[in-house]
C-alpha positions as CSV (number, residue, x, y, z in Angstrom):
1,X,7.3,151.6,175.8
2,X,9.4,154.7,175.7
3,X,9.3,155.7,171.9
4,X,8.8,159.4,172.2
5,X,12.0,159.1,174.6
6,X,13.7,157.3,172.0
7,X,13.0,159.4,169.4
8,X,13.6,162.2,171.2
9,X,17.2,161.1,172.3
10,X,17.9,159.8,168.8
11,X,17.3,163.4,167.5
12,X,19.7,165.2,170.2
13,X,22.2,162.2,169.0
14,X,21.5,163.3,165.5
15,X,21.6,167.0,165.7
16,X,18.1,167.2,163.9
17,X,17.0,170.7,164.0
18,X,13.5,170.1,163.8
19,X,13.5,168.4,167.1
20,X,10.3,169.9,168.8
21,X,10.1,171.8,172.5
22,X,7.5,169.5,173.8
23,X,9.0,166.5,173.6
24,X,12.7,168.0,175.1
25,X,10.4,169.6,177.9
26,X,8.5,165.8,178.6
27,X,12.3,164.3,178.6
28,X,13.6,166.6,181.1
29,X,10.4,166.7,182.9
30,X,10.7,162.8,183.5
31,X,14.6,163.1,185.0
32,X,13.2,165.9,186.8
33,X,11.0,164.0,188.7
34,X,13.5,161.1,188.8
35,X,15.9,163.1,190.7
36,X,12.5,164.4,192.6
37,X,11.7,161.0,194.0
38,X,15.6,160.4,195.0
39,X,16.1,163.4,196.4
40,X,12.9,164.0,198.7
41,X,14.1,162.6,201.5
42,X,17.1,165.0,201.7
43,X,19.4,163.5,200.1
44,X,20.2,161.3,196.8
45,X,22.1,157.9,197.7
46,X,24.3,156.3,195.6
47,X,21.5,153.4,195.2
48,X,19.1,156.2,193.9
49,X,21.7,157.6,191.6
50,X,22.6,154.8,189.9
51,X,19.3,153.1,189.6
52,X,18.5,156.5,188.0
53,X,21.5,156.0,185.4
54,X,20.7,152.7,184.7
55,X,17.4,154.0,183.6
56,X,18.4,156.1,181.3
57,X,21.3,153.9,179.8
58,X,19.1,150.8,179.7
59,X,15.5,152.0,178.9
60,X,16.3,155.1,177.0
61,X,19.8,154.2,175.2
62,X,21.8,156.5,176.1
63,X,25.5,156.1,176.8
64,X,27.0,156.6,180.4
65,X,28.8,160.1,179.2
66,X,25.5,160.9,178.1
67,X,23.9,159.8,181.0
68,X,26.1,161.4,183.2
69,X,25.6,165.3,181.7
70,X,22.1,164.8,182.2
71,X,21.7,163.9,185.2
72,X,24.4,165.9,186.7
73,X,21.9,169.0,184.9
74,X,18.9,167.3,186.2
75,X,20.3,167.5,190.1
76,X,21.6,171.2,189.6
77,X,18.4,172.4,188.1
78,X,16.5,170.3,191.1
79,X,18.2,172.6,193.7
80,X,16.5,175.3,192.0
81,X,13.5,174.3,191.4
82,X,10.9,174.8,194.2
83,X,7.5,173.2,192.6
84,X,6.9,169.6,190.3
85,X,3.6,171.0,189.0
86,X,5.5,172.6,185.6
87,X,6.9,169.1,184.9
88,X,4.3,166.8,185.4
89,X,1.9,169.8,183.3
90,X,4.4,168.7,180.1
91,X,4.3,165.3,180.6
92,X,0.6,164.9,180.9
93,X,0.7,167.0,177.3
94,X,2.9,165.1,175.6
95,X,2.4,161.0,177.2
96,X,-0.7,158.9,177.1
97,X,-1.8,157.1,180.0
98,X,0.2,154.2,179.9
99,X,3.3,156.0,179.1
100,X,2.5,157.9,182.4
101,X,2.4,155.1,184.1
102,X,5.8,153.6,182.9
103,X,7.2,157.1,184.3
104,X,5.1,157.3,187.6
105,X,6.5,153.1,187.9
106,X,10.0,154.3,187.0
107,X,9.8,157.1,190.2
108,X,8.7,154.1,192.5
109,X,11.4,152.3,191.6
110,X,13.7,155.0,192.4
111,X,12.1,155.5,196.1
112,X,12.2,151.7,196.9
113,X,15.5,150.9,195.6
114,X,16.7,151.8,199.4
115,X,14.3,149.5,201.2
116,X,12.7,152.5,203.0
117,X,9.7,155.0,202.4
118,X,9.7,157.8,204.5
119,X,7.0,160.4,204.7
120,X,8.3,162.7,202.4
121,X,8.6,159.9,199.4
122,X,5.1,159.1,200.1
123,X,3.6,162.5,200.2
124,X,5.5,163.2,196.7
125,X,4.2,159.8,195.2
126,X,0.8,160.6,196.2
127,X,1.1,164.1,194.7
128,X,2.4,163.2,191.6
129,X,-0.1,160.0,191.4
130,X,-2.5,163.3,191.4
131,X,-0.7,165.4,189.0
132,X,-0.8,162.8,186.3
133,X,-4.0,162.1,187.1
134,X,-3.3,158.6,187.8
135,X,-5.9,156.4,189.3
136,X,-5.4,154.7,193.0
137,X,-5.9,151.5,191.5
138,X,-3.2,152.2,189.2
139,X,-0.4,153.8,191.1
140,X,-0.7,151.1,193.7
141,X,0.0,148.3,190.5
142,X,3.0,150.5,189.5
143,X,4.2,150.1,193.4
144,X,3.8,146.6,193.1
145,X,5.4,146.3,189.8
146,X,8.5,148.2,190.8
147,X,8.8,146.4,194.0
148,X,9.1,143.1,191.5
149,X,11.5,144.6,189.8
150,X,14.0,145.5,192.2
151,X,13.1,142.1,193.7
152,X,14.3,140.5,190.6
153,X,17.6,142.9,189.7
């Protein structure tokens, strides 16, 4: 499901050398947005932060030290950053459609893991949804997916 990420983290674990821009660009781009859809609404909770960390630990193997730097990176740089269209540009290069998908599921996990969407989660969902030129048929099955998820954690 996540083998680019996988590989990608692997390398930085390794020290290759060889490891290539576009696929550190895609992994930053994805916690970016992550820490996008937690912090929207103002704020990032403690449910959004750790759902975020278990992410990364869980899906993308990465230990909690490791886990921690990045996000902590990931939240800095987000107070920064004033537009999402960069980061969802080098995803769309480097993931097929059904890896988008995974990531657009992953950010709706990350807005419903409080029980609540406000207007500002929405708007961003619906914006990215566009940005990754995902269809409405298919970011409403990632909604539904993540909402079995949390259902079932």
């Amino acid at each position: 499901m996540f083998e680019l990420f996988k590989t990608t983290v692997n390398k930085f674990k390794n020290n290759e050398e060889n490891i290539q821009n576009d696929e550190v660009k895609a992994l930053n781009s994805i916690v970016a947005l992550l820490v996008e859809a937690a912090s929207i609404d103002g704020e990032i909770g403690n449910d959004e932060k750790n759902q975020i960390e278990n992410i990364l630990i869980e899906r993308l193997n990465l230990d909690k030290i490791e886990t921690e730097k990045i996000l902590e990176q990931a939240i800095s740089e987000s107070e920064e950053q004033i537009e999402i269209w960069s980061k969802t540009n080098d995803i769309r290069k480097e993931l097929d459609y059904e890896e988008r998908l995974n990531i657009f599921e992953l950010m709706w996990e990350i807005v419903l893991v409080d029980d609540v969407i406000d207007v500002f989660e929405a708007q961003l969902m619906r914006r990215v949804s566009g940005l990754l030129y995902i269809s409405d048929i298919d970011s409403g099955n990632c909604k539904k997916r993540a909402i079995e998820k949390l259902k079932n954690n």
